[in-house]
Short mmCIF file of the C-alpha atoms (twelve columns), coordinates in Angstrom:
data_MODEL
# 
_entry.id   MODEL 
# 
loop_
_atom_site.group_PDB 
_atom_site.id 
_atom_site.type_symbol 
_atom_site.label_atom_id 
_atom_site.label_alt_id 
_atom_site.label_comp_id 
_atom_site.label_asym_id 
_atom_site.label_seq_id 
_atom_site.Cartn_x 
_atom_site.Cartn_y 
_atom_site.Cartn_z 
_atom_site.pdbx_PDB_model_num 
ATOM 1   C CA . UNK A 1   0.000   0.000  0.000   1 
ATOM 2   C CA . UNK A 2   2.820   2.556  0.985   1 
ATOM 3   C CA . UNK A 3   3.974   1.836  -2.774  1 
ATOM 4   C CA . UNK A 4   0.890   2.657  -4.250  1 
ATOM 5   C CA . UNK A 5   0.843   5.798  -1.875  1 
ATOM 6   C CA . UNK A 6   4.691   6.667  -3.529  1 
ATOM 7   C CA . UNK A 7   3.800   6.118  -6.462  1 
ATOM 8   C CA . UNK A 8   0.066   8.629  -6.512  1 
ATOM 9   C CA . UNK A 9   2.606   11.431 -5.035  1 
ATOM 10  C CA . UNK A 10  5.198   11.280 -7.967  1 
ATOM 11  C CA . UNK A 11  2.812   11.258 -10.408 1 
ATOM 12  C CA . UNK A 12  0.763   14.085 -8.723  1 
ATOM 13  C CA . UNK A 13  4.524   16.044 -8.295  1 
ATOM 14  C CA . UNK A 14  5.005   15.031 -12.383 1 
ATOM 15  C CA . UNK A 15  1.392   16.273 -13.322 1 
ATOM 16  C CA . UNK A 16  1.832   19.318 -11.234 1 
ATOM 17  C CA . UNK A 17  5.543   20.230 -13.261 1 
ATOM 18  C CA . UNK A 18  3.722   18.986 -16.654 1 
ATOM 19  C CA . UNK A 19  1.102   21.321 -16.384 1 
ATOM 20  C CA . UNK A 20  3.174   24.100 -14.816 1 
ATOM 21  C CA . UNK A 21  4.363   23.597 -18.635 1 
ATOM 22  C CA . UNK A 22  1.908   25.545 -20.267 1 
ATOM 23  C CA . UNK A 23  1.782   28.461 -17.601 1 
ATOM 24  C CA . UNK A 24  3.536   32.279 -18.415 1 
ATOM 25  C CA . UNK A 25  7.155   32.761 -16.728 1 
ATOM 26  C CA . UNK A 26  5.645   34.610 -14.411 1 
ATOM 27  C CA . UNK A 27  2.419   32.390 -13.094 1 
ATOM 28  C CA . UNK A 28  5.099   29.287 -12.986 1 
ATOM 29  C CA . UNK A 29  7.392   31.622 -10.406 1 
ATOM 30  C CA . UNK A 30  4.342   32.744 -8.236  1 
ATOM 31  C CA . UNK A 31  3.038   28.935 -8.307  1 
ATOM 32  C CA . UNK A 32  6.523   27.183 -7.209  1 
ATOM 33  C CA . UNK A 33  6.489   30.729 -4.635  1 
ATOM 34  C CA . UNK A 34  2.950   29.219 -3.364  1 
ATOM 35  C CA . UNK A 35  4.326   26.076 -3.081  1 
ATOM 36  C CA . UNK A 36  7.740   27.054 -1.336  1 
ATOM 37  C CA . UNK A 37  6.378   28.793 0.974   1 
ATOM 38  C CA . UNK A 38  3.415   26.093 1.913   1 
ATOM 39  C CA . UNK A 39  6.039   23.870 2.613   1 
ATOM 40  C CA . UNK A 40  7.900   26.228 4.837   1 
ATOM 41  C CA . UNK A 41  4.879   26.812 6.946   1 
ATOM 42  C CA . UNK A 42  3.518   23.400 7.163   1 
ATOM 43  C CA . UNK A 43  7.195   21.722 8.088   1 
ATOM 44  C CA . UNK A 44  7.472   23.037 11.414  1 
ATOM 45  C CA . UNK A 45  3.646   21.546 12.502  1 
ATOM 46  C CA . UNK A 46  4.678   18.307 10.790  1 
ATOM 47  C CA . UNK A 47  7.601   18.116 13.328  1 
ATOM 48  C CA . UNK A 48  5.530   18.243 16.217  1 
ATOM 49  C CA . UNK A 49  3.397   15.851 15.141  1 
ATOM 50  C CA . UNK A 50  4.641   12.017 16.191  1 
ATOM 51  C CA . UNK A 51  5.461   10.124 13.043  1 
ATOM 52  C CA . UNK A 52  2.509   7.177  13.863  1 
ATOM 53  C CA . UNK A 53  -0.030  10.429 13.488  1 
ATOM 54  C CA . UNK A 54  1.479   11.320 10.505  1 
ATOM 55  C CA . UNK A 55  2.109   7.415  8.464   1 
ATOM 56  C CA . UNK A 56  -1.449  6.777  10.408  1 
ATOM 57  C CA . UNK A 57  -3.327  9.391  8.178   1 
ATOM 58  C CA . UNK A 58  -2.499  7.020  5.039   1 
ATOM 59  C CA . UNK A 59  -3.474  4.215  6.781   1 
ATOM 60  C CA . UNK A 60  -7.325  5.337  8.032   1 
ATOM 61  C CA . UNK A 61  -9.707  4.072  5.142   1 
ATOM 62  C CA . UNK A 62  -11.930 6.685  5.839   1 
ATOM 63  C CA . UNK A 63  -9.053  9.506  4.893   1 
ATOM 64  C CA . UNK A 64  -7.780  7.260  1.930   1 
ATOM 65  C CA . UNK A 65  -11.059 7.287  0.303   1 
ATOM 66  C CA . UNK A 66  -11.449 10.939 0.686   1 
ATOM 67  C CA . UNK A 67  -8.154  11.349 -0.688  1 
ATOM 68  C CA . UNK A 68  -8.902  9.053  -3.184  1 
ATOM 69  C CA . UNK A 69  -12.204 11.120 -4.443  1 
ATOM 70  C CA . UNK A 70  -10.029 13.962 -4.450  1 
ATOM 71  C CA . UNK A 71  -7.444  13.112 -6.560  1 
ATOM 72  C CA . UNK A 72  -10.454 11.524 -9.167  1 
ATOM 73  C CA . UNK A 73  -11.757 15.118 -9.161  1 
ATOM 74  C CA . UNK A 74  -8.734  16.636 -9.503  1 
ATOM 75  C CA . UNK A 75  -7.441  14.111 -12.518 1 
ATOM 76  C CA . UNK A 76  -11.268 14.472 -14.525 1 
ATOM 77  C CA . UNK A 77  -9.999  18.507 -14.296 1 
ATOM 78  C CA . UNK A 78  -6.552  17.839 -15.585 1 
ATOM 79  C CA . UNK A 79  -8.334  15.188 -18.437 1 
ATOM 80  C CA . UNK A 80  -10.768 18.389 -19.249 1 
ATOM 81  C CA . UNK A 81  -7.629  20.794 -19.380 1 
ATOM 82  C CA . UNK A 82  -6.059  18.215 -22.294 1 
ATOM 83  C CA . UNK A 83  -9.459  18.032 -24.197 1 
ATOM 84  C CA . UNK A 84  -10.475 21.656 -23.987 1 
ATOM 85  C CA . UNK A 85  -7.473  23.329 -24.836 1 
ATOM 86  C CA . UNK A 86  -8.857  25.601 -22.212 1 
ATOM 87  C CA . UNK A 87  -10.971 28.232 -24.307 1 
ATOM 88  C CA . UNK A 88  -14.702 29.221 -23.430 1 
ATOM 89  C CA . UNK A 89  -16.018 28.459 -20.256 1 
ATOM 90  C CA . UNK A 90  -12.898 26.644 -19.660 1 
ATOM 91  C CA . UNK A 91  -10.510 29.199 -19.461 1 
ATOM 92  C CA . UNK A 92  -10.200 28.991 -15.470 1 
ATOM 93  C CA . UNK A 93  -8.576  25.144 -16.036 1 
ATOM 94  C CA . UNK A 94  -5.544  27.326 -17.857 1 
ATOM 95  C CA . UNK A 95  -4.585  29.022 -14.210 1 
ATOM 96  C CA . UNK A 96  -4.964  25.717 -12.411 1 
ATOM 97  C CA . UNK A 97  -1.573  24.113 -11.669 1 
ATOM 98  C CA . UNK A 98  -2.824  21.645 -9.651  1 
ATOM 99  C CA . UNK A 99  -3.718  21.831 -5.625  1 
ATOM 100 C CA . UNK A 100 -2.630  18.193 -5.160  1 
ATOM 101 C CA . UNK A 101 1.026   18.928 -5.471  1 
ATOM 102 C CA . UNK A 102 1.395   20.582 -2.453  1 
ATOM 103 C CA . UNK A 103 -0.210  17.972 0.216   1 
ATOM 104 C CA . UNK A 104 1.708   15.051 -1.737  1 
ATOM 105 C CA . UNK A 105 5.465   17.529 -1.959  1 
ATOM 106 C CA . UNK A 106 4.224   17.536 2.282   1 
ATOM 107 C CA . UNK A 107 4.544   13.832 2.535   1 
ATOM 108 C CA . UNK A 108 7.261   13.457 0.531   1 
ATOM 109 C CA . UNK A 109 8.804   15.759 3.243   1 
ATOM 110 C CA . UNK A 110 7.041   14.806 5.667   1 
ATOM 111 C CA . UNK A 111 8.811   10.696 5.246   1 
ATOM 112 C CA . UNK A 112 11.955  12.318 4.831   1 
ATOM 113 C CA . UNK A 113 11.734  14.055 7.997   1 
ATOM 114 C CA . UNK A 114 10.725  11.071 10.124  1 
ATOM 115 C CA . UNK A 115 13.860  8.948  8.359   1 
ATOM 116 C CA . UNK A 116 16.021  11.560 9.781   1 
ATOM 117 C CA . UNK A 117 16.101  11.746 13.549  1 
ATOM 118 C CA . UNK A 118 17.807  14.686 15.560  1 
ATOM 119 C CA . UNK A 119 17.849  17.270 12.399  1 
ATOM 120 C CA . UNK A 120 17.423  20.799 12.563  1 
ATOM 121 C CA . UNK A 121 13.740  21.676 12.107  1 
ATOM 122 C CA . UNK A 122 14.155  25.096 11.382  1 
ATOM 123 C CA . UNK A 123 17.182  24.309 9.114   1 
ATOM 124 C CA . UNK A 124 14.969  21.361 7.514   1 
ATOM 125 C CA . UNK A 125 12.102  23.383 6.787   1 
ATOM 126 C CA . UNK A 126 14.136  26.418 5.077   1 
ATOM 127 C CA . UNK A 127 16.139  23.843 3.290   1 
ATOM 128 C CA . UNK A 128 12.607  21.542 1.716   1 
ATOM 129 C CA . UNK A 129 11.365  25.046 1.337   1 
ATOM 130 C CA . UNK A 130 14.495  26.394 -1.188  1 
ATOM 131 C CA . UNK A 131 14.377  22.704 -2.763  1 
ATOM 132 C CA . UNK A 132 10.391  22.626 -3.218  1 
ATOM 133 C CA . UNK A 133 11.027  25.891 -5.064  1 
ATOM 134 C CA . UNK A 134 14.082  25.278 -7.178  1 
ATOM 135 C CA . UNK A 135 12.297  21.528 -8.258  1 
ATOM 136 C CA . UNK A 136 8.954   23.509 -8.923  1 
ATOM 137 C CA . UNK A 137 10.990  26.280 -11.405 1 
ATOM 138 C CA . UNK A 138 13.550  23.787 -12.684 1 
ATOM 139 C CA . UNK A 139 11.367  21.138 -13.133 1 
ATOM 140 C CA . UNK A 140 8.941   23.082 -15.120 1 
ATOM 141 C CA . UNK A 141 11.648  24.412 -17.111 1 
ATOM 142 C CA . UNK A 142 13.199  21.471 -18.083 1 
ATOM 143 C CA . UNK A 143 9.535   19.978 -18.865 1 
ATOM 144 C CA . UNK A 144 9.299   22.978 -21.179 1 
ATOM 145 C CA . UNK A 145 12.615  23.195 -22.768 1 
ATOM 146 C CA . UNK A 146 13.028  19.602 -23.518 1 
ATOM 147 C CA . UNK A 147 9.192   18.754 -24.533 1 
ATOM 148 C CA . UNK A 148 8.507   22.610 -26.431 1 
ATOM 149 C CA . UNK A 149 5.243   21.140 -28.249 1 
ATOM 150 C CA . UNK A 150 2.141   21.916 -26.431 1 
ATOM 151 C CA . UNK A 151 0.876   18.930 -28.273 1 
ATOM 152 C CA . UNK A 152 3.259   16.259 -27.084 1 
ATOM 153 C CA . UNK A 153 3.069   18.059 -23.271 1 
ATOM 154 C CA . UNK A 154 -0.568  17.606 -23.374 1 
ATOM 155 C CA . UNK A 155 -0.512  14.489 -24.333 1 
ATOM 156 C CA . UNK A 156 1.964   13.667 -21.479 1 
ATOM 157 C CA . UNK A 157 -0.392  15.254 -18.525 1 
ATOM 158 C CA . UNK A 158 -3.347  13.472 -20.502 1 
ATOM 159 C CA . UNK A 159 -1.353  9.881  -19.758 1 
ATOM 160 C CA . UNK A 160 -0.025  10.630 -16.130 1 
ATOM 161 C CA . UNK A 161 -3.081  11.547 -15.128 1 
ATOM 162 C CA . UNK A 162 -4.485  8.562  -16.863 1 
ATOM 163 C CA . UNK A 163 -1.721  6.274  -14.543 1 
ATOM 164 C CA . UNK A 164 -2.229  8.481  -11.822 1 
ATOM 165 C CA . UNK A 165 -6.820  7.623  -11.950 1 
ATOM 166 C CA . UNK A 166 -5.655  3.869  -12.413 1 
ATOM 167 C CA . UNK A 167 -3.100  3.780  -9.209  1 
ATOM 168 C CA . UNK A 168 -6.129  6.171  -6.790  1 
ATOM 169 C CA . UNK A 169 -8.580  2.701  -8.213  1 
ATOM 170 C CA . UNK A 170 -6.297  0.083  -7.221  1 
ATOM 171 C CA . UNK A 171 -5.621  1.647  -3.849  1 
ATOM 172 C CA . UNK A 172 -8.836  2.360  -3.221  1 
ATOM 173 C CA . UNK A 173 -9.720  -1.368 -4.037  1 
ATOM 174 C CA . UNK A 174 -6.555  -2.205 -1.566  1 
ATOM 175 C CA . UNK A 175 -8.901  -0.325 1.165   1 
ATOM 176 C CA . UNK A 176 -11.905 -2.175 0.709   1 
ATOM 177 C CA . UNK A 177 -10.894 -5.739 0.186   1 
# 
């Protein structure tokens, strides 16, 4: 189950730098900002909550299934982004990177922290803070400079997010059975 829960956060983390793709300069610096400085504010309360808490909120079926729906919502809004080519009532999908990056880039820290005993947390959060950021802007980037048709990028988001609705099924059927 914890590699199904891996896997949902890279691919959120890969959607969120594929569609950060098609955003202006600008709106990909005040997203991976947004991000940063999420992470910066949400690291300190992650260290003062025991790790069992935190590796027990993937484990409640309750919370997985929630999570699940939400990641279904969000991937039928990336999906409508790829079909649309956001024109018409649409537009709004254009300016929406993705909200699910930032609670999976949290876990992601979140492990890391709790494999690490006796850091820093001050240090720790500044430090996932400057790396959320420099990922979020370079990884966008490279997404961009390596894959420059808009064609090819959709079609990219279009198939994560496919993987990503086919891993949420099978770990939501992990839950029930």
């Amino acid at each position: 189950m914890e590699i199904l829960i891996t896997l949902i956060a890279l691919l959120l983390m890969l959607s969120f730098l594929l569609k950060g793709s098609f955003l202006p300069r600008w709106g990909v610096v005040a997203v991976s900002l947004l991000l940063a400085v999420g992470v910066r504010l949400v690291i300190p309360w992650l260290a003062g909550q025991p790790a069992a808490t935190v590796n027990g909120w993937i484990s409640a079926p309750d919370r997985m299934l929630d999570g699940a729906v939400c990641v279904v919502l969000e991937v039928v809004l990336m999906m409508t982004f790829c079909f649309s080519r956001p024109v018409g009532r649409f537009y709004f999908l254009r300016w929406y990177p993705g909200l699910l990056a930032f609670p999976a880039v949290c876990w992601a820290w979140s492990q890391l922290l709790f494999s690490r005993p006796g850091i820093d947390f001050t240090r720790f959060a500044w430090l996932s803070a400057f790396c959320t950021l420099v990922v979020a802007l370079g990884g966008s980037w490279v997404v961009r400079r390596f894959l420059p048709e808009e064609d090819v990028r959709l079609e990219g988001l279009f198939l994560v997010n496919l993987f990503l609705l086919l891993l949420t099924v099978a770990a939501t059927g992990a839950i029930t059975f």
